[in-house]
Backbone atoms as SQL, in Angstrom:
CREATE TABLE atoms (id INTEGER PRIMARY KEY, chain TEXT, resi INTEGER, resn TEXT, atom TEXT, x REAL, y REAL, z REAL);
INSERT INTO atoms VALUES
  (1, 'A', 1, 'UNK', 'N', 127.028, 106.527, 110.816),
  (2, 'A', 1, 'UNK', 'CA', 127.869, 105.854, 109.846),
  (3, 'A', 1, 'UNK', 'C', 127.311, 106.110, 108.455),
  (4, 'A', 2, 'UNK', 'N', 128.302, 106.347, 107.411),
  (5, 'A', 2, 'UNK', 'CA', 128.150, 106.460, 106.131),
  (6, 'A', 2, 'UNK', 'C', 126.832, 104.914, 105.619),
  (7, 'A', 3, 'UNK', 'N', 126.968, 105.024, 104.110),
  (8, 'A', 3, 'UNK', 'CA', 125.956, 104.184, 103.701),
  (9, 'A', 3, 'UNK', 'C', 126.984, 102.845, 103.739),
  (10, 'A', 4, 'UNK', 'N', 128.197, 102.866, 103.121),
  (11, 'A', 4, 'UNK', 'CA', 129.173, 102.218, 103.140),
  (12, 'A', 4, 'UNK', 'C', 129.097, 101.539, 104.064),
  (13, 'A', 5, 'UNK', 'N', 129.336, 101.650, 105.103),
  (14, 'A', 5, 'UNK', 'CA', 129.673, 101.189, 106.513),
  (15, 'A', 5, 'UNK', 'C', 128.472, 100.686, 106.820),
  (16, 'A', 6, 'UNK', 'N', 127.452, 100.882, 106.675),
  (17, 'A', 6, 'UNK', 'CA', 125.721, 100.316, 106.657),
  (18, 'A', 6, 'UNK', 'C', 125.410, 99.605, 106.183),
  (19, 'A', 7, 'UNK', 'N', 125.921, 99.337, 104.969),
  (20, 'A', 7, 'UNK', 'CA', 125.963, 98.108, 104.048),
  (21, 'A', 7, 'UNK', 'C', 126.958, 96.761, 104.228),
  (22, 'A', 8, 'UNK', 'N', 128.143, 97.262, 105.197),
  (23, 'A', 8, 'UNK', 'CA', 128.822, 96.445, 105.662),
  (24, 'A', 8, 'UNK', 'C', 128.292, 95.764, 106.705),
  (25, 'A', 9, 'UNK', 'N', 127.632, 96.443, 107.574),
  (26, 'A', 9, 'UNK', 'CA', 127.308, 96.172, 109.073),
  (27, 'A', 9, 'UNK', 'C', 126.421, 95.311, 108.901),
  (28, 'A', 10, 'UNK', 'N', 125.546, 95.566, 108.272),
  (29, 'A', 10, 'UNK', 'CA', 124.134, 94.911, 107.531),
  (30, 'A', 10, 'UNK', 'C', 124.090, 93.453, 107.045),
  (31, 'A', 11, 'UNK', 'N', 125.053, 93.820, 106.373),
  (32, 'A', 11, 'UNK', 'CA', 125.570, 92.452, 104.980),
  (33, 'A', 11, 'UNK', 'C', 124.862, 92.393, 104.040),
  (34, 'A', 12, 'UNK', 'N', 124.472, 93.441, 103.891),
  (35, 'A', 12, 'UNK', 'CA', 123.487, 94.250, 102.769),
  (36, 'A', 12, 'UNK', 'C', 124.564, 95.077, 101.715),
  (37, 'A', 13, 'UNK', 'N', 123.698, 95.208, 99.824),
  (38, 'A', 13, 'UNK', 'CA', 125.005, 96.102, 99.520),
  (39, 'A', 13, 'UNK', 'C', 124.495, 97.322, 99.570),
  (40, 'A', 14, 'UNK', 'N', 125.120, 98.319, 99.239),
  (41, 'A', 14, 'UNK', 'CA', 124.729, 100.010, 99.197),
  (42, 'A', 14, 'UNK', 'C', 123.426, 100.134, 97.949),
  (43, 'A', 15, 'UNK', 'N', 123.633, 99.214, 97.158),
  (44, 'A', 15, 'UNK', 'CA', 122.371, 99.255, 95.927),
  (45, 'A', 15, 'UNK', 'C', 121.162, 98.749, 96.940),
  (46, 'A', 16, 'UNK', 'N', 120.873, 97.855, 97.872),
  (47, 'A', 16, 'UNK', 'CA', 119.858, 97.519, 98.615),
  (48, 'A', 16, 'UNK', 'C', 119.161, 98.588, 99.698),
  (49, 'A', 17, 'UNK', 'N', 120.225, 99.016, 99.916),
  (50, 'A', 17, 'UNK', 'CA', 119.740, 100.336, 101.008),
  (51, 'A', 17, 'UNK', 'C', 119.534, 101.670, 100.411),
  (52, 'A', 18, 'UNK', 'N', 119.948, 101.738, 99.494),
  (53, 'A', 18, 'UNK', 'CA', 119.461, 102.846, 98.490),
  (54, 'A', 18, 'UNK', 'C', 117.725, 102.467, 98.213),
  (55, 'A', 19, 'UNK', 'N', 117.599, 101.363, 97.614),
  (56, 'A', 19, 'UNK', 'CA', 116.432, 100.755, 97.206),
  (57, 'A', 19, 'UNK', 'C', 115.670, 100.459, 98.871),
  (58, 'A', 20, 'UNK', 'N', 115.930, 100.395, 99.841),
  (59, 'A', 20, 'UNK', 'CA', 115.150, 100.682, 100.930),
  (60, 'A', 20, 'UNK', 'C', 114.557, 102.142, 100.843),
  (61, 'A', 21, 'UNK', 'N', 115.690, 102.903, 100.550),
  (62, 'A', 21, 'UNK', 'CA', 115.364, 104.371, 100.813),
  (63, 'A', 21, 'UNK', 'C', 114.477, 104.751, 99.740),
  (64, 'A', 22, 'UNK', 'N', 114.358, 104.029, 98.642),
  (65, 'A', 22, 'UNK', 'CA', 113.679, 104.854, 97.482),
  (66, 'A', 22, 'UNK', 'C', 111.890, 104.596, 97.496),
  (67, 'A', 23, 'UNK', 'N', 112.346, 103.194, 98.426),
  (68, 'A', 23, 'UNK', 'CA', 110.740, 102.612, 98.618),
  (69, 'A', 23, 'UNK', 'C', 110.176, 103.216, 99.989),
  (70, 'A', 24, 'UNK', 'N', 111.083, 104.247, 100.304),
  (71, 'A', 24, 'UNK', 'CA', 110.532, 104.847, 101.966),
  (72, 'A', 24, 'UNK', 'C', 110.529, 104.026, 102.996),
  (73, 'A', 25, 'UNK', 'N', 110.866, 102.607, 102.903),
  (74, 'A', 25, 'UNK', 'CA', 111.253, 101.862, 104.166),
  (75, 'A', 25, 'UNK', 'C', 111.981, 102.463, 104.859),
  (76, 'A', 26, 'UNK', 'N', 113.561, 102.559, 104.693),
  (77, 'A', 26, 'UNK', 'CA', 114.395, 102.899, 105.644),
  (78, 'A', 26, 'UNK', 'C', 114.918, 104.452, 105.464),
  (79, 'A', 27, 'UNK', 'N', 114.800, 105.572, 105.397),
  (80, 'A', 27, 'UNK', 'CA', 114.782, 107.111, 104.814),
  (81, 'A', 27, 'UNK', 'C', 115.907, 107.406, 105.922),
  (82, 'A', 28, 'UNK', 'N', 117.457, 107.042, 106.220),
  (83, 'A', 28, 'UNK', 'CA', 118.181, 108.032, 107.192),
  (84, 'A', 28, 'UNK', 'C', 118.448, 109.328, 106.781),
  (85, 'A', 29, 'UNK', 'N', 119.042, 109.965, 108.052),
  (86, 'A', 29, 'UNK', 'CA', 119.123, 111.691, 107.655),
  (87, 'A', 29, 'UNK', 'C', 120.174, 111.716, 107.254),
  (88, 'A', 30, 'UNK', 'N', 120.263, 113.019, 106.618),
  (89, 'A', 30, 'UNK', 'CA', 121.533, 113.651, 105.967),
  (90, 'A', 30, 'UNK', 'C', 122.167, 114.021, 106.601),
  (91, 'A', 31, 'UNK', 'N', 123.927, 114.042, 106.723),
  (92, 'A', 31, 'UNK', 'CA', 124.601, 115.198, 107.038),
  (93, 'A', 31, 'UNK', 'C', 124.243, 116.188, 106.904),
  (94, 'A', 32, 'UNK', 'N', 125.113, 117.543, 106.658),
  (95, 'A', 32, 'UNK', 'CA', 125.608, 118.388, 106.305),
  (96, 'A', 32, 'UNK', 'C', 125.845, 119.016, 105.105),
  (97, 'A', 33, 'UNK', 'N', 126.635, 117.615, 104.615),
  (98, 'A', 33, 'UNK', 'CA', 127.265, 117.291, 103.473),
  (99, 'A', 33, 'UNK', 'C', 126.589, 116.701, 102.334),
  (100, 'A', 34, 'UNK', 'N', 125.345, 116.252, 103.126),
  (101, 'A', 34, 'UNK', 'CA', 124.211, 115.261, 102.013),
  (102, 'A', 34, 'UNK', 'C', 124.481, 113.915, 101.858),
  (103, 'A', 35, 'UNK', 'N', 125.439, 113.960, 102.882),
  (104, 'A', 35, 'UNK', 'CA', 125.620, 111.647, 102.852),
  (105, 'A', 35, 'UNK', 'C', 124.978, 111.196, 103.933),
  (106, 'A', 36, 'UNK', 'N', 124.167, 110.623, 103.453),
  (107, 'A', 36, 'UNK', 'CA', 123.132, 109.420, 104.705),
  (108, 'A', 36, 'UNK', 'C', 124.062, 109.189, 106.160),
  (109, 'A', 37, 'UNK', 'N', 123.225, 109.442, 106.870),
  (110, 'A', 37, 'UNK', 'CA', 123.988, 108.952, 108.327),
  (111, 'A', 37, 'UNK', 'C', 122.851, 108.088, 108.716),
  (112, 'A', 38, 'UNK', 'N', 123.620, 106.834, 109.143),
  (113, 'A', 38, 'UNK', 'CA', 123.124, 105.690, 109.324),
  (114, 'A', 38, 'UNK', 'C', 123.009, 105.699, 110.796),
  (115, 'A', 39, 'UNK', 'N', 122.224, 104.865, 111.783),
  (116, 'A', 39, 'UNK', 'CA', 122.110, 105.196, 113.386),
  (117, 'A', 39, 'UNK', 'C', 122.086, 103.351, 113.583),
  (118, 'A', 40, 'UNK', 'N', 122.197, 103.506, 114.916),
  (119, 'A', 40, 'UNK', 'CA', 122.144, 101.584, 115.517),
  (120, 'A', 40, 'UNK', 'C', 120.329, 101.594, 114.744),
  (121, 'A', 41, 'UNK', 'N', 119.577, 102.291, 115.234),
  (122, 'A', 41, 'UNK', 'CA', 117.981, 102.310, 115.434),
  (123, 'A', 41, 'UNK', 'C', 118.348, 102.040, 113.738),
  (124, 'A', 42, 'UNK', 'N', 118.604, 102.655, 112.439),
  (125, 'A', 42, 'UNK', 'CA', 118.583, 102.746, 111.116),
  (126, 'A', 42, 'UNK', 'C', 118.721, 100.880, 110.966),
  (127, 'A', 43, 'UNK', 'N', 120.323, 100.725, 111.430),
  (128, 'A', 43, 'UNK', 'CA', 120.536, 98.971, 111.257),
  (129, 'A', 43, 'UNK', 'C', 119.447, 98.085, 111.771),
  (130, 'A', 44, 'UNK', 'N', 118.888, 98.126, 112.828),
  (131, 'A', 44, 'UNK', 'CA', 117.823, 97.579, 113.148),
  (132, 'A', 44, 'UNK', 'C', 117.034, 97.345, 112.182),
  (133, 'A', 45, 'UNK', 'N', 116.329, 98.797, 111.996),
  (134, 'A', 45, 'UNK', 'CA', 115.270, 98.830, 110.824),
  (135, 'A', 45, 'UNK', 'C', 115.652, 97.930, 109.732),
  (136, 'A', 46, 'UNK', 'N', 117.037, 97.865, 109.587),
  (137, 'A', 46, 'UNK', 'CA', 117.225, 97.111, 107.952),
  (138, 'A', 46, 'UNK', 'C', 116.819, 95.905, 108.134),
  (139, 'A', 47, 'UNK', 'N', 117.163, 95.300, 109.408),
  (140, 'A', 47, 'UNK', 'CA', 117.177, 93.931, 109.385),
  (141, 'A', 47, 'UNK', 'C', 115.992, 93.248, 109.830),
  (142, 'A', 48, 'UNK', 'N', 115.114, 94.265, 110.284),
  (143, 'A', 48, 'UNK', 'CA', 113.712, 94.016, 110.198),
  (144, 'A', 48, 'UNK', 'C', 112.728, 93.528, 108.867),
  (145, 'A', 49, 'UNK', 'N', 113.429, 94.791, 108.160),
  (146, 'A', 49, 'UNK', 'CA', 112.710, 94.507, 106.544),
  (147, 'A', 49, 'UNK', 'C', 113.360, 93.700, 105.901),
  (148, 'A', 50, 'UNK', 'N', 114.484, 93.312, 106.126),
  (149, 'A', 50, 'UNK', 'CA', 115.278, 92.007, 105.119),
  (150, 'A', 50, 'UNK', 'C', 114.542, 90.747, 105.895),
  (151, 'A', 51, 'UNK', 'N', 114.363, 90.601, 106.944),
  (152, 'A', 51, 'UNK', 'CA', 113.768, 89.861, 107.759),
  (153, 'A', 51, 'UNK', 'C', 112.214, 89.856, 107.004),
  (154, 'A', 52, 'UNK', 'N', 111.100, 90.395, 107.129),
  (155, 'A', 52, 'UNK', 'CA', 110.347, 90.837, 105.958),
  (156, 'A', 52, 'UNK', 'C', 110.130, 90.463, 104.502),
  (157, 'A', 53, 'UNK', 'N', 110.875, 90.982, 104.083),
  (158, 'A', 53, 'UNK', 'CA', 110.903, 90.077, 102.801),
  (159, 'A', 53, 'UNK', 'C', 111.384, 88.834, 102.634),
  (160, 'A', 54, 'UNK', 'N', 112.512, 88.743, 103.614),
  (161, 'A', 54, 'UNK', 'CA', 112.758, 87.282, 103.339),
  (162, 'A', 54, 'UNK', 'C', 111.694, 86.178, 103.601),
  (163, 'A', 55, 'UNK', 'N', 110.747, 86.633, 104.311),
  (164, 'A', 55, 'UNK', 'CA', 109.486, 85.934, 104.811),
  (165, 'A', 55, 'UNK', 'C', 108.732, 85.653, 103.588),
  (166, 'A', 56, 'UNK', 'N', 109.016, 86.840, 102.839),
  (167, 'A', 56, 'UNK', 'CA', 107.656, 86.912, 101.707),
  (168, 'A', 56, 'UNK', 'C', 106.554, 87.696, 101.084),
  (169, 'A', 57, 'UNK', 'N', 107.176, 88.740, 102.918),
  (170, 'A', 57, 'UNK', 'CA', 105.759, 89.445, 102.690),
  (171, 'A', 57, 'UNK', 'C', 106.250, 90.566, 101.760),
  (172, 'A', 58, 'UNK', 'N', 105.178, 91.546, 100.987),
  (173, 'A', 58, 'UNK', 'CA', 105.720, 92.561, 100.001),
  (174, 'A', 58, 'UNK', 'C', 105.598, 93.981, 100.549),
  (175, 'A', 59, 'UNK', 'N', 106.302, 94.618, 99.881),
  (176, 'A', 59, 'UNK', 'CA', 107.157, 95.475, 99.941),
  (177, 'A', 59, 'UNK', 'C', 105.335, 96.695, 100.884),
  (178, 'A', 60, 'UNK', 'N', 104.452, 96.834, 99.796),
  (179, 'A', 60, 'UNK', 'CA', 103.276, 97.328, 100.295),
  (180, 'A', 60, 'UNK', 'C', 102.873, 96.781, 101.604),
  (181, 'A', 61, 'UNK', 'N', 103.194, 95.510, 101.778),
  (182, 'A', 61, 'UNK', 'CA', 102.495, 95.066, 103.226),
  (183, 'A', 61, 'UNK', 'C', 103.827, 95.488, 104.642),
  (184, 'A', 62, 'UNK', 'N', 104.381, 95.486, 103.960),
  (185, 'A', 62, 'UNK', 'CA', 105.651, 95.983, 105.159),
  (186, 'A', 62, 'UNK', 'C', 105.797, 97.408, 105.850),
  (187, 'A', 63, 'UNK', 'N', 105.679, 98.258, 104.725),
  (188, 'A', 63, 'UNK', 'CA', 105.323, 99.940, 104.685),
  (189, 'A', 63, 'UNK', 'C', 104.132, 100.565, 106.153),
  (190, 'A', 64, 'UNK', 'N', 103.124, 99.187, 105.604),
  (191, 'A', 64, 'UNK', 'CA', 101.934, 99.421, 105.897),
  (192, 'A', 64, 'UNK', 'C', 102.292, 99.319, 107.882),
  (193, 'A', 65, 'UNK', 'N', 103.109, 97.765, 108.043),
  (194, 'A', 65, 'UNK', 'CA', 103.170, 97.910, 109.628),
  (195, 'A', 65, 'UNK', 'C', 104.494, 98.367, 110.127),
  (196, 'A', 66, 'UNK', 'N', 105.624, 98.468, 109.132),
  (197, 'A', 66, 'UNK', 'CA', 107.014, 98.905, 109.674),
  (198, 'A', 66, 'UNK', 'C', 107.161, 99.593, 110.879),
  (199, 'A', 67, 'UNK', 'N', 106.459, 100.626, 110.836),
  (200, 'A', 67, 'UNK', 'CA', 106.906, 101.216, 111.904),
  (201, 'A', 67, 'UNK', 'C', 105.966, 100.917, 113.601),
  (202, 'A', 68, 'UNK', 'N', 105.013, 100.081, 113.303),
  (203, 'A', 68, 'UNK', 'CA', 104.238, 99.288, 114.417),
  (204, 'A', 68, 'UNK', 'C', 105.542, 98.553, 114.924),
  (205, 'A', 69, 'UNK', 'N', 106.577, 97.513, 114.238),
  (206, 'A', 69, 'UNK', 'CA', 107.786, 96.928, 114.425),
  (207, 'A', 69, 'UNK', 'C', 108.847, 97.701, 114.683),
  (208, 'A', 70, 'UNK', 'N', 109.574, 98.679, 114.304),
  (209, 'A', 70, 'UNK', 'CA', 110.344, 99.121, 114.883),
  (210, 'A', 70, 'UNK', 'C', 110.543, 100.882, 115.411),
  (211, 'A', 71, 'UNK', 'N', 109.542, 101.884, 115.756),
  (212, 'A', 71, 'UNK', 'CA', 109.055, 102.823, 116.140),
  (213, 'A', 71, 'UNK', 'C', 109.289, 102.785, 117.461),
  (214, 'A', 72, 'UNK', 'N', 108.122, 102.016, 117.880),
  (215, 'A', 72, 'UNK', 'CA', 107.543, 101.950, 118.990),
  (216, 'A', 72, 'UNK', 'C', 106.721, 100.242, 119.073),
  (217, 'A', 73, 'UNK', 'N', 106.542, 100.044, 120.392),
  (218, 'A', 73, 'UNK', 'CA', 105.635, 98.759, 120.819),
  (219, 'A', 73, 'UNK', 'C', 104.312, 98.823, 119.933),
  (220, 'A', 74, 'UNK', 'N', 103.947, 97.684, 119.707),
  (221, 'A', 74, 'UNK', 'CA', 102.300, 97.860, 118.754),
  (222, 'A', 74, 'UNK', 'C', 101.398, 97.310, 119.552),
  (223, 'A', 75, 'UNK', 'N', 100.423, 97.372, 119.904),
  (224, 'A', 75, 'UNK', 'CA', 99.489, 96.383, 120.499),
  (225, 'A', 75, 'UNK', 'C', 98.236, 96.169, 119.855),
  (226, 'A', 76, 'UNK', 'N', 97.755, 95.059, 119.973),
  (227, 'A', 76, 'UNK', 'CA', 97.074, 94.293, 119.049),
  (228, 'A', 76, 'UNK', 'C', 96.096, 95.387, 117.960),
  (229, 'A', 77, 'UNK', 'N', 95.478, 96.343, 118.968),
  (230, 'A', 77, 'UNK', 'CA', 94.210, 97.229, 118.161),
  (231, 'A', 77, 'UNK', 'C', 95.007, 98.055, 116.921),
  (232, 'A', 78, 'UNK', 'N', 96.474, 98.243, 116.849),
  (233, 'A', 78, 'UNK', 'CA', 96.739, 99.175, 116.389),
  (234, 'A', 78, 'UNK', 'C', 97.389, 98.863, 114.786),
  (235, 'A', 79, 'UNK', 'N', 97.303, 97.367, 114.449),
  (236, 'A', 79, 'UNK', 'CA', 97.663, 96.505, 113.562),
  (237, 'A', 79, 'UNK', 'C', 96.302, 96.558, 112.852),
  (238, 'A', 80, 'UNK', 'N', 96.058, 97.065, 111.700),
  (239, 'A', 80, 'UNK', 'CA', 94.567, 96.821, 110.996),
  (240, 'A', 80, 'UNK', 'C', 94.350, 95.716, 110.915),
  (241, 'A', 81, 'UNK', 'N', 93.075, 95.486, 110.393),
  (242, 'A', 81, 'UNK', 'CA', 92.718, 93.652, 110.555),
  (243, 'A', 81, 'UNK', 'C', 92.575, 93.805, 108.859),
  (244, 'A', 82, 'UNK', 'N', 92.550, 94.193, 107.874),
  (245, 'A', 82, 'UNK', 'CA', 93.441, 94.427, 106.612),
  (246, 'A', 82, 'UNK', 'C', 94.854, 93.680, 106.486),
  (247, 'A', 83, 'UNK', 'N', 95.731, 94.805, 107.185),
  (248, 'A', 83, 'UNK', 'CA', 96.923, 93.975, 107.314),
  (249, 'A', 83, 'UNK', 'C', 97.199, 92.815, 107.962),
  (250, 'A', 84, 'UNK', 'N', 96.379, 92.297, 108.474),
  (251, 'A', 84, 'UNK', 'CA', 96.307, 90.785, 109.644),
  (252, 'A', 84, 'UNK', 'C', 95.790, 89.259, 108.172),
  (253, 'A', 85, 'UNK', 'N', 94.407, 90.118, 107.587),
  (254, 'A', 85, 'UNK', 'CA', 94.347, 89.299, 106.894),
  (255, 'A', 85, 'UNK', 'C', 95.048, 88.963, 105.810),
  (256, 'A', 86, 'UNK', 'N', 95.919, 89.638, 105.442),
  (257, 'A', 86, 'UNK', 'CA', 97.073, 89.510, 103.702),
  (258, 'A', 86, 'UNK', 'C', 97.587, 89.059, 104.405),
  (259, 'A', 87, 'UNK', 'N', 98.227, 89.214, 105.751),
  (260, 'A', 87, 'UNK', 'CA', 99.305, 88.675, 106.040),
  (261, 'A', 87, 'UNK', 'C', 98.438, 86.691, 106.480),
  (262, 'A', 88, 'UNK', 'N', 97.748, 86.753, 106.832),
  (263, 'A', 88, 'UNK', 'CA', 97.306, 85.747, 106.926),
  (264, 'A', 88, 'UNK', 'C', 96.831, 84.435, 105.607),
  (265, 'A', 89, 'UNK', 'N', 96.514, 85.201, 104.750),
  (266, 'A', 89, 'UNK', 'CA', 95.921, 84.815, 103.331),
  (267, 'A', 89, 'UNK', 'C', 97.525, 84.678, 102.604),
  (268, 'A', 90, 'UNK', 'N', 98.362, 85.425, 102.926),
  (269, 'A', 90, 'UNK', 'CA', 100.191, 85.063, 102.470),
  (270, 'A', 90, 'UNK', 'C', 100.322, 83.548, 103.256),
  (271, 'A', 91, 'UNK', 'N', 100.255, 83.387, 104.820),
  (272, 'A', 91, 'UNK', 'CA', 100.783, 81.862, 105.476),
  (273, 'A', 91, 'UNK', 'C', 99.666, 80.853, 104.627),
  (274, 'A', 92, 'UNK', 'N', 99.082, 81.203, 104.755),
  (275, 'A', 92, 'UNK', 'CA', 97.618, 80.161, 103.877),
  (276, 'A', 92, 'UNK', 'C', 98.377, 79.940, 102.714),
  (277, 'A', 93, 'UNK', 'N', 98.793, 80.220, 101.925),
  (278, 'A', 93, 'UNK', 'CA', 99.041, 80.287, 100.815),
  (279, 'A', 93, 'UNK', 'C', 100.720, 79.049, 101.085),
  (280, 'A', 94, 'UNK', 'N', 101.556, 79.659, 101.821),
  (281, 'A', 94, 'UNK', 'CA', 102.910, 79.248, 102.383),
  (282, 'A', 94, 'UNK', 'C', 102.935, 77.989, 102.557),
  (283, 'A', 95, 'UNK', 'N', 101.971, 77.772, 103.155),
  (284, 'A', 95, 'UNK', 'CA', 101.396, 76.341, 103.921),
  (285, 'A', 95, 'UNK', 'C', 100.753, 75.055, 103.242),
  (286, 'A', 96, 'UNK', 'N', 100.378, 75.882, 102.009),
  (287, 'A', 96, 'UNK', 'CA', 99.942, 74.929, 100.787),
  (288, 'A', 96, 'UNK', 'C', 101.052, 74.807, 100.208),
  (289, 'A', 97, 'UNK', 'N', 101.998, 75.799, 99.659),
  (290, 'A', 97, 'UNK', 'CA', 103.275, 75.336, 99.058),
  (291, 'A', 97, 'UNK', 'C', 104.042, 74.215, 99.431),
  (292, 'A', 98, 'UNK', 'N', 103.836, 74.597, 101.258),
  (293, 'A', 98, 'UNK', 'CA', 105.166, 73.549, 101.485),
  (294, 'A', 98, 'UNK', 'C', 104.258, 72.256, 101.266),
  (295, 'A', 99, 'UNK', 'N', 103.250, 72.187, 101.788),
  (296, 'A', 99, 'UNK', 'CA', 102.285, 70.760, 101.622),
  (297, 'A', 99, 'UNK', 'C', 102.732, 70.210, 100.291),
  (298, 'A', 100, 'UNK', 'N', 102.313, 71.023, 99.216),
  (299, 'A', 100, 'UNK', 'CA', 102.822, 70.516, 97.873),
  (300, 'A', 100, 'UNK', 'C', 103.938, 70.223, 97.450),
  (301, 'A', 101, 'UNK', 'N', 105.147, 70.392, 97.831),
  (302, 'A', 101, 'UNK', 'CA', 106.822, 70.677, 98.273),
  (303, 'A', 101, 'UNK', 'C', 107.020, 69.164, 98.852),
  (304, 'A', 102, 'UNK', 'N', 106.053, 68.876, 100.135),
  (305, 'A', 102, 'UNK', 'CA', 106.742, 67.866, 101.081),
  (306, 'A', 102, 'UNK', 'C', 105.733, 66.498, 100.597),
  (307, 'A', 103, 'UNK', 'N', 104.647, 66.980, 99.199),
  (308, 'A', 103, 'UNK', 'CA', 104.037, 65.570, 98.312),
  (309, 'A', 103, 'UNK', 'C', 105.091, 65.308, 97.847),
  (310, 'A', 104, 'UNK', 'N', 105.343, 65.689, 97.419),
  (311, 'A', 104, 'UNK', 'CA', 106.562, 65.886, 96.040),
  (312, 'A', 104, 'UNK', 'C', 107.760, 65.159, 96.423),
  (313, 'A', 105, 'UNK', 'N', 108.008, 65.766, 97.630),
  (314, 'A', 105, 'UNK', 'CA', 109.409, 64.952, 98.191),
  (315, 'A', 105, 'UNK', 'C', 109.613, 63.495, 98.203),
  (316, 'A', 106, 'UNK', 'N', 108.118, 63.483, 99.233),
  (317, 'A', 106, 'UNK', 'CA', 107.473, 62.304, 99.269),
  (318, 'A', 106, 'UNK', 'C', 108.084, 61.216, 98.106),
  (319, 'A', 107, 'UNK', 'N', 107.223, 61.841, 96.963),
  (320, 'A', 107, 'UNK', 'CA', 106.477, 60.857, 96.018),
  (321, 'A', 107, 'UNK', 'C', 108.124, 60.558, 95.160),
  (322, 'A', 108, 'UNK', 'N', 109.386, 61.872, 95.712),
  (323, 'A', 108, 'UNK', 'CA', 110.792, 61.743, 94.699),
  (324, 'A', 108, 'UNK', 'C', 111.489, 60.564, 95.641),
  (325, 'A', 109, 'UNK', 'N', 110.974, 60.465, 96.939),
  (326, 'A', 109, 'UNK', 'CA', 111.823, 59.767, 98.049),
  (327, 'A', 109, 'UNK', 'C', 111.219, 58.063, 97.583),
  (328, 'A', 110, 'UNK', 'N', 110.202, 57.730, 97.272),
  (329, 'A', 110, 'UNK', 'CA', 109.595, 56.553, 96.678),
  (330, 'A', 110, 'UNK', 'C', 109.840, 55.933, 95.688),
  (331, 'A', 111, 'UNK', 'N', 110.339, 57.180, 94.590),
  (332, 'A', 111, 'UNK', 'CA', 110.882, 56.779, 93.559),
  (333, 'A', 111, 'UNK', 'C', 112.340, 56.304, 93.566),
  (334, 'A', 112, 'UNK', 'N', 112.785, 56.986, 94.608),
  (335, 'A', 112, 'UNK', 'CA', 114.039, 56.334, 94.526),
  (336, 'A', 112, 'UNK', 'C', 114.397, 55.065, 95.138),
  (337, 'A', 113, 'UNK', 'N', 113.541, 54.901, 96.436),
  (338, 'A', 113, 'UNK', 'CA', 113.542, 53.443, 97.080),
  (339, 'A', 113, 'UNK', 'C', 113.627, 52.850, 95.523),
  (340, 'A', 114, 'UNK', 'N', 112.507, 52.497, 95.139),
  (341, 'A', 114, 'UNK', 'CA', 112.108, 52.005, 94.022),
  (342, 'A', 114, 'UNK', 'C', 113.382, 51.960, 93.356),
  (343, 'A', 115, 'UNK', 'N', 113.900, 52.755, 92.666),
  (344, 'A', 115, 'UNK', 'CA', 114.849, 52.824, 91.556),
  (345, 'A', 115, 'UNK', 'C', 116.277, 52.169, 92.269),
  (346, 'A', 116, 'UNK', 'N', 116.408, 52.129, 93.552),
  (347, 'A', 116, 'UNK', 'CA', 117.186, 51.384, 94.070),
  (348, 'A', 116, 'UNK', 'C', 117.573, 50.366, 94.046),
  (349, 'A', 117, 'UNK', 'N', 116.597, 49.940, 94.580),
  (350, 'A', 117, 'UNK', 'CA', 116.146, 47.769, 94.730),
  (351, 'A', 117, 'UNK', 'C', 116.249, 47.441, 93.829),
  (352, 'A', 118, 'UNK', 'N', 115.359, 48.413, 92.236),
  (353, 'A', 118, 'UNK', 'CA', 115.065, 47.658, 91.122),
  (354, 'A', 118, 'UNK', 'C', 116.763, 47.660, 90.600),
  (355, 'A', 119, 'UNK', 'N', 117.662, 48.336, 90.420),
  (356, 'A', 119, 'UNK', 'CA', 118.685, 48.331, 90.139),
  (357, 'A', 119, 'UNK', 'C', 120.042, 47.828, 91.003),
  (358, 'A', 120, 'UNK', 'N', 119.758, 47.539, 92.040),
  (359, 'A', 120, 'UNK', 'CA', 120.751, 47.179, 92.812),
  (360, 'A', 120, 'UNK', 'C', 121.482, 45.769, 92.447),
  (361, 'A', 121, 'UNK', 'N', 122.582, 45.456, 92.609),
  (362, 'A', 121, 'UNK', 'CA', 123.561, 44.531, 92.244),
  (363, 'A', 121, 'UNK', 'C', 122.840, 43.005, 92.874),
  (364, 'A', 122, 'UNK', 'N', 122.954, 42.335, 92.048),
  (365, 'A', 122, 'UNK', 'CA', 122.387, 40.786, 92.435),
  (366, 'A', 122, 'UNK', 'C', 123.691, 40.456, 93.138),
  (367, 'A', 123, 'UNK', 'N', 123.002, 39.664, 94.134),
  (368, 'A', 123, 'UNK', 'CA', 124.192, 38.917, 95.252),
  (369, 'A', 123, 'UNK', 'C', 124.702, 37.964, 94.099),
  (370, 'A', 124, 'UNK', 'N', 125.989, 37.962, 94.060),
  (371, 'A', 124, 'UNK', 'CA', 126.803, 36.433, 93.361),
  (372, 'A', 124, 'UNK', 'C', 126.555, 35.090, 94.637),
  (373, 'A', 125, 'UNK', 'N', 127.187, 34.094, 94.016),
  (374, 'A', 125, 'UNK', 'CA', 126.734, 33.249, 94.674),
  (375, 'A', 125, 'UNK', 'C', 126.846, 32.142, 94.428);
């Protein structure tokens, strides 16, 4: 399938899969003609790396195991312990956000009890 049709399938636009291709993530072959032919295995790949970033992780750390994910099976030895630790030192990092995220909530959910009661309508009577 054209890029068109890849970008449809995807729910990705043609500017995103271009920009896969330019960063060497996703590289499909050419026709003939010189228009990308897209494969089931190509869609996969996309939705691996949108999957990927949507996580967080960057563009360098993805490169690095992409094709451990969708190539072939990876098993544990074949994942550097480099890439284990960024990716690990990224959830560390994730994990403090949300902590700080779910103070926060906290401390907005208190304020509002608060701002409730203190404002709420006196019973007549």
């Amino acid at each position: 399938m054209k890029i068109g049709e890849a970008a449809k399938a995807s729910g990705l636009s043609v500017r995103t899969l271009r920009f896969y291709e330019d960063e060497g993530l996703c590289v499909p072959p050419r026709a003939h003609n010189g228009y990308r032919e897209y494969c089931e295995w190509g869609l996969q790949r996309i939705q691996v790396i949108r999957t990927l970033l949507d996580s967080g992780l960057s563009i360098k750390l993805i490169k690095e195991v992409l094709h451990h994910l969708t190539d072939r099976p990876a098993g544990p030895d074949e994942i550097s312990p480099a890439f284990l630790g960024e990716v690990t030192r990224y959830r560390d990092r994730l994990a403090q956000r949300v902590a700080l995220l779910a103070a926060q909530q906290e401390a907005l959910d208190t304020f509002l009890e608060a701002a409730r009661n203190e404002f709420s309508p006196l019973p007549q009577g």
